[in-house]
N, C-alpha and C positions, 0 to 999 in steps of 0.2 A: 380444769379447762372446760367440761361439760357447761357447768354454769353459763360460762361467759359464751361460749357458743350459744344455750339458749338466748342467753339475753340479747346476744344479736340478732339473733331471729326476731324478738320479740321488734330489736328497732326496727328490721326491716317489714314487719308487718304493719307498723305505724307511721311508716315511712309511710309503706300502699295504701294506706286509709289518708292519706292528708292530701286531701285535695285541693286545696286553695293554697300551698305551699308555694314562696316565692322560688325564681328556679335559681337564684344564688344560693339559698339554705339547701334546697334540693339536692345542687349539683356539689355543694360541700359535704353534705351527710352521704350521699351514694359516693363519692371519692372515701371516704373517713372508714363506709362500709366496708369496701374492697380493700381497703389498705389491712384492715383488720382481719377479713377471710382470708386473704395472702398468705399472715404472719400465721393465724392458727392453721392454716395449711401445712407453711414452713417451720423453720426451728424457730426458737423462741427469740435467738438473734436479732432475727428480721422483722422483730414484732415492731409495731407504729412507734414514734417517738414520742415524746413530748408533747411537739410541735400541733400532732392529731387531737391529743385532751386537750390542750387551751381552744383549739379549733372549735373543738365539740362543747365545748363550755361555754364557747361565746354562742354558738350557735342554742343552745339550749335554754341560755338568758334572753336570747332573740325570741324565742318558740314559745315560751311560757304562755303568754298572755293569749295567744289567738289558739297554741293548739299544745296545752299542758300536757295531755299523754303523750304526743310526739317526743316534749321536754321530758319528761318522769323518764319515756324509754333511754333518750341519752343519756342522762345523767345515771341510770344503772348501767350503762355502755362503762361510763366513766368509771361508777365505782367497781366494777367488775374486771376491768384493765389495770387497775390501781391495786386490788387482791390479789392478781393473777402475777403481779410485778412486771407489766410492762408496762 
């Protein structure tokens, strides 16, 4: 779980560096986040469902082109939730 805890950090600091981010991607990645800090709070039950990685996916296919490290960070979100088996 350490991993994945970093790597959220790592999103949410490239989260803070994306300045020209629209506030729909925005306001999905900071919901996706907290869904996430929640679950690794709580039992592993509670972890995000599905529903969050297709989110995070499309949102990361969106991000590519204007702000690839924001993308790379999601998609280690992704792979790290998918190792961790939630």
């Amino acid at each position: 779980m350490s991993d994945l805890k970093q790597t959220v950090r790592s999103l949410h600091e490239e989260l803070g560096k994306a300045e020209q981010l629209g506030p729909d991607d925005r306001a999905l990645l900071e919901s996706a986040l907290a869904d996430i800090r929640r679950a690794l709070e709580s039992t592993p039950a509670a972890a995000p469902g599905s529903g969050h990685g297709d989110a995070l996916e499309g949102a990361a296919v969106r991000l590519e082109a204007g702000h690839p490290g924001l993308a790379g960070a999601v998609r280690a979100v992704i792979d790290a939730l998918a190792k961790a088996g939630i």
